[in-house]
C-alpha positions as MATLAB code, in Angstrom:
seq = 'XXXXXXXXXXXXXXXXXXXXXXXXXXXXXXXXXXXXXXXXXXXXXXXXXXXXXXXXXXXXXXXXXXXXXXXXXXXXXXXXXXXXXXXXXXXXXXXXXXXXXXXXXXXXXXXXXXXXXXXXXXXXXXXXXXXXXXXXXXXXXXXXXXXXXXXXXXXXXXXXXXXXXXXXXXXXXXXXXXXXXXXXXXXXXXXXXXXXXXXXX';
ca = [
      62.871  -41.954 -155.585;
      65.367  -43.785 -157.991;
      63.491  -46.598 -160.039;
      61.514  -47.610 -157.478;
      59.205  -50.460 -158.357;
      57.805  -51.838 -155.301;
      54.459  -54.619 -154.504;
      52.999  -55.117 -151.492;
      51.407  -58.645 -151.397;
      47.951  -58.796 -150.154;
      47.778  -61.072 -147.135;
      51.395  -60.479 -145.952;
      52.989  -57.872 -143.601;
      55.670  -56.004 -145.689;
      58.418  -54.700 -143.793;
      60.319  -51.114 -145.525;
      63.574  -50.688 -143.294;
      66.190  -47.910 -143.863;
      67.378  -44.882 -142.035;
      65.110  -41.299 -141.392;
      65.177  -39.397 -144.904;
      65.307  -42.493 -147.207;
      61.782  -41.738 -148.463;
      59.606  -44.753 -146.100;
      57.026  -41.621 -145.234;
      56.744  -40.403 -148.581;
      55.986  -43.797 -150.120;
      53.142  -44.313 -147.278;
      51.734  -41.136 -148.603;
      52.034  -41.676 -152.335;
      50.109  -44.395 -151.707;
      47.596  -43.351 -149.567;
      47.025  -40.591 -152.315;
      48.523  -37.933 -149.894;
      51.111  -36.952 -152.646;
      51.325  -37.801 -156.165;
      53.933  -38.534 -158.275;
      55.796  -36.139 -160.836;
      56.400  -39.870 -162.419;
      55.724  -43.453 -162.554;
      52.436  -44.663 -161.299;
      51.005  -45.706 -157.570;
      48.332  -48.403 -157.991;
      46.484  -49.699 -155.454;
      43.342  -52.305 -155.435;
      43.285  -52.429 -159.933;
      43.302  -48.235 -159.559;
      45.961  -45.698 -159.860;
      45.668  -43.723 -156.883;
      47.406  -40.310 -158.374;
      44.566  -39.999 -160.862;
      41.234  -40.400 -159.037;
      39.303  -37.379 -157.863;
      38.671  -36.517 -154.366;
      35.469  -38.707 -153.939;
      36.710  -41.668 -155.710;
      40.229  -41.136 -153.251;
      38.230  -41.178 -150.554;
      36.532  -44.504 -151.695;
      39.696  -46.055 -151.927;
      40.945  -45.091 -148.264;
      37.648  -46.695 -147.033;
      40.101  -49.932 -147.574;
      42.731  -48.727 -145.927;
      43.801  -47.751 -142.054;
      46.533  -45.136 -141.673;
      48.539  -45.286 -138.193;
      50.784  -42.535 -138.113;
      54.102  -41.976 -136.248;
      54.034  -40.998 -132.783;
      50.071  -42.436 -132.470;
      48.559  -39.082 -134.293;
      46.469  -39.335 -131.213;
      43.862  -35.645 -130.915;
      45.535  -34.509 -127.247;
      42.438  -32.842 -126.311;
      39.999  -35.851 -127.184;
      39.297  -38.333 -124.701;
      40.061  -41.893 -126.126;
      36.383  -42.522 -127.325;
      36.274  -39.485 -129.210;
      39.744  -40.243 -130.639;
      38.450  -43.235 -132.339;
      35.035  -41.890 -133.201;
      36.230  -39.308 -135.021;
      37.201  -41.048 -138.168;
      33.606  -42.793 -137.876;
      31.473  -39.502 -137.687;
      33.787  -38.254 -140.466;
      33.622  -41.054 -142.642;
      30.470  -42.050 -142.016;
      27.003  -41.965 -141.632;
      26.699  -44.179 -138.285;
      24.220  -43.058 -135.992;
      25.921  -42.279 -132.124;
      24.587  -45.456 -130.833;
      26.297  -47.741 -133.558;
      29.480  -45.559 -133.054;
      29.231  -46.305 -129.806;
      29.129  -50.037 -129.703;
      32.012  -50.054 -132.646;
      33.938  -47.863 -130.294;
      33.773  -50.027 -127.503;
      34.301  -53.256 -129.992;
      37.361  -51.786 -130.887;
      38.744  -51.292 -127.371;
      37.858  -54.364 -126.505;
      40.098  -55.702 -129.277;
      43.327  -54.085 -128.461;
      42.531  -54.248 -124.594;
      41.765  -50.774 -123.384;
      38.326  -51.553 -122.878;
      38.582  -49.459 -119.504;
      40.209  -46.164 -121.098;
      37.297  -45.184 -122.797;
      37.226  -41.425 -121.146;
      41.276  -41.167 -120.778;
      43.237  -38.205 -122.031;
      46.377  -39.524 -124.000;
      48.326  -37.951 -121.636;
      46.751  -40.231 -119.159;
      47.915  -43.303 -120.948;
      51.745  -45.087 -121.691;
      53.607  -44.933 -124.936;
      51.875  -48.861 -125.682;
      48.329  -47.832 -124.665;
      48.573  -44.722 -126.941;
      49.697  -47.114 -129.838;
      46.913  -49.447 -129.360;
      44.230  -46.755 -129.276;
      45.604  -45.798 -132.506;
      45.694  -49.144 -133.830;
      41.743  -49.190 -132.921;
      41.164  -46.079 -134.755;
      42.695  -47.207 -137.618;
      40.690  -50.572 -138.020;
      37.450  -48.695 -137.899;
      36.261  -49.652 -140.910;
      38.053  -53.245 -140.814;
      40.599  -52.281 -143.649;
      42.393  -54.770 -145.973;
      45.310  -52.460 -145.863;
      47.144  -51.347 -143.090;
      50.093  -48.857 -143.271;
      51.897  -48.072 -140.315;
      54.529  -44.950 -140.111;
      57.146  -46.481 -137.034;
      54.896  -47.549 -135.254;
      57.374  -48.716 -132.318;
      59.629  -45.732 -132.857;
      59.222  -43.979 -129.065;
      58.673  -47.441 -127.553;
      60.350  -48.933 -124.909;
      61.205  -53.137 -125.914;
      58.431  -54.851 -124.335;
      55.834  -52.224 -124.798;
      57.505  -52.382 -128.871;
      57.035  -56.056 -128.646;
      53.689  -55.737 -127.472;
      52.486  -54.658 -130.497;
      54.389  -56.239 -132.962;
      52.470  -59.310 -131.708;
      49.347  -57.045 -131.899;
      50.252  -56.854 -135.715;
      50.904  -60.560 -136.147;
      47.572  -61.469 -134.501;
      45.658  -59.139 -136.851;
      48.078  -60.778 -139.808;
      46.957  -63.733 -138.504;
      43.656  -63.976 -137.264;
      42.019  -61.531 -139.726;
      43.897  -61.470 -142.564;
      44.736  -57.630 -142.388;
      47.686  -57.030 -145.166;
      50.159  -54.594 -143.200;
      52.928  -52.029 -144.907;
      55.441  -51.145 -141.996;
      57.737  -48.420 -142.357;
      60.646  -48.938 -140.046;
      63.985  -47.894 -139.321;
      64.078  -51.008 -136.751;
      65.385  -54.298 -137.394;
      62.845  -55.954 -134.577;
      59.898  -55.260 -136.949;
      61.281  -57.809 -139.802;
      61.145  -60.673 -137.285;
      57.221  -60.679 -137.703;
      57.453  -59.782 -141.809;
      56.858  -61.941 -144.591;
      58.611  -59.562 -146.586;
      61.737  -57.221 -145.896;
      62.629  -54.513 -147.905;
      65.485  -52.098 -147.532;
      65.759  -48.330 -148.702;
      68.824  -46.005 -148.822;
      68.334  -42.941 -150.192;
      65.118  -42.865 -152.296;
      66.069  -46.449 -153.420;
      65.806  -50.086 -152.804;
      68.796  -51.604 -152.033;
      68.192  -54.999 -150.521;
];
């Protein structure tokens, strides 16, 4: 990066656009506390993510839901265990309460009936949505999404862009979307462009 000084407003859905390379994944990781800086600082909720140890880190992320490019989805894990995973990880549920969430959260995205699915059993939208569910597990503030229409099709891409507003919307989710389409800024409070480790417009 090149003087990059960025703020994602709580509340909104913040839109990075530029081309593959310009640095949108890196930033999702620097602030996720996947990477940390060599300088500058990466603050998130009053703390600076690059300094906190591994237990404090993974206080932090309890705020935030990651959804990955291309869904991240486990190919050998039925749908359920897809988004229990994160939950038995994470967590100290006990199976029953895992179950219920589980459930809760396909309900919410509308795969209530895919429960035992493969991935490979499922469309490009379906796959998205499951990881949408698995990333609001813990109902997170934060939401940062790695082209998360990229392999989609336009009305299965629309799809969930609405998805994303509704959650904006409805429960107040603040979502960082790193895009190199234009069709995601039509939903964003915020548009920001990068070119080459910079911000440009």
């Amino acid at each position: 990066f090149r003087g990059l000084t960025l703020t994602i407003p709580r509340g909104c859905i913040t839109a990075i656009l530029g081309v593959s390379g310009c640095g949108k994944t890196t930033l999702m990781r620097l602030i996720g506390g996947q990477l940390k800086p060599e300088r500058g600082s990466v603050m998130a909720y009053g703390e600076r993510v690059h300094e906190l140890d591994r237990k404090s880190l993974f206080r932090l992320r309890r705020k935030m839901g990651l959804m990955p490019q291309r869904s991240g989805l486990f190919s050998d894990l039925s749908v359920y265990e897809n988004i229990a995973f994160p939950m038995r990880e994470l967590t100290d549920l006990p199976e029953p309460i895992i179950r219920d969430l589980v459930l809760m959260k396909l309900y919410a995205v509308g795969l209530e009936g895919a429960a035992q699915k493969l991935p490979s059993e499922l469309s490009g939208g379906q796959k998205q949505r499951v990881a949408i569910a698995r990333a609001l597990f813990n109902r997170p503030e934060l939401l940062l999404c790695d082209e998360p229409t990229g392999n989609l099709d336009s009305a299965t891409g629309h799809e969930v862009i609405e998805f994303f507003k509704e959650l904006n919307q409805k429960d107040g989710v603040t979502l960082m979307i790193v895009t190199h389409e234009r069709r995601m800024s039509t939903i964003a409070q915020r548009v920001i462009t990068m070119r080459d480790g910079a911000i440009v417009e």
